[in-house]
N, C-alpha and C positions, 0 to 999 in steps of 0.2 A: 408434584412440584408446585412450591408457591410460585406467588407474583414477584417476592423477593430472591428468588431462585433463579427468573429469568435472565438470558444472557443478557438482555441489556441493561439490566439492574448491575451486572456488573462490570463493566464496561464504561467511561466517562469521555464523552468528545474533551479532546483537549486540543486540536488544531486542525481548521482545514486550509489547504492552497490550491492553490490555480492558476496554470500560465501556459508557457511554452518551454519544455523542454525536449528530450531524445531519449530514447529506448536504446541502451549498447546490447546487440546483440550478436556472438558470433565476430565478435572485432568490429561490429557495422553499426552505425552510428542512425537511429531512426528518426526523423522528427516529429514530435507530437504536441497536440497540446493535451495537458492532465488536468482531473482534479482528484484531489485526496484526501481523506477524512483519515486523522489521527485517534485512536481511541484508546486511551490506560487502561488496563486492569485493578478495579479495586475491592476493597475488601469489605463486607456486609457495615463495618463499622466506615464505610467511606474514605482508607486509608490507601492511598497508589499501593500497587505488588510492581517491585522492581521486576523489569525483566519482562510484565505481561502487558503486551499490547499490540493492537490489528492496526492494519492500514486498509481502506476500502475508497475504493475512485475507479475512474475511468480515465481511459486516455483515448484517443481519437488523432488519426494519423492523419499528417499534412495531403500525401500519398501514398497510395498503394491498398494492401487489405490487410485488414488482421486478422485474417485466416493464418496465416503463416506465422502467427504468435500465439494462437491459442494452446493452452495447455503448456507453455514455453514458460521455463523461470528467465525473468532478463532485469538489469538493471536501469530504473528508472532514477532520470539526471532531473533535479529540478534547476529554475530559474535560479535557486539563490546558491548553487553551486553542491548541494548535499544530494546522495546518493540513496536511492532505494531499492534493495533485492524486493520484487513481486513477481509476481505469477499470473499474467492474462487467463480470465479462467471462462471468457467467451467470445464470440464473435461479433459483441456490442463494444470490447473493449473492455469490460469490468477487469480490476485488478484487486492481487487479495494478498494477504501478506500476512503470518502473525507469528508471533516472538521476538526474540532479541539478542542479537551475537555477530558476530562476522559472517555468517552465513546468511541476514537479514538485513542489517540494517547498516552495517559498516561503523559503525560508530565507536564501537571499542575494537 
């Protein structure tokens, strides 16, 4: 594997946020505060691939623990009202998320 081969070679930050918003989970509405790094999939000529893209952040609970979220798919609410399917994938909070569809990202 090249250097060009690496994932992050193909992969381009195209938006991070940070605020406060809530985790729906189970009908229950969490509060948290997130941050989130937006990252496209692109192509060895530098061209976006529709469709491929991660989301990588934490989130960090007003109250309580994130034990009870780890491993859990839940929707994360941001401050500007848009919605994100991720996956708490530890007990720090890291959330992970990649592709793109109604099962991810709600957008189409």
């Amino acid at each position: 594997m090249t250097v060009a081969d690496s994932e992050s070679d193909r992969y381009k930050l195209v938006e991070e946020s940070s605020g406060a918003g809530a985790v729906a989970l189970d009908e229950q509405e969490i509060p948290v505060h997130y941050t989130v790094k937006r990252f496209q999939g692109m192509t060895r000529a530098a061209l976006p691939v529709p469709g491929v893209h991660r989301i990588d952040g934490s989130i960090r609970l007003d109250s309580g623990t994130l034990a009870q979220l780890v491993g859990r798919s839940c929707e994360l609410r941001l401050a500007d009202g848009r919605k994100l399917h991720v996956t708490v994938i530890d007990a720090s909070g890291r959330i992970l998320a990649e592709g793109h569809g109604p099962s991810r990202c709600l957008c189409c």
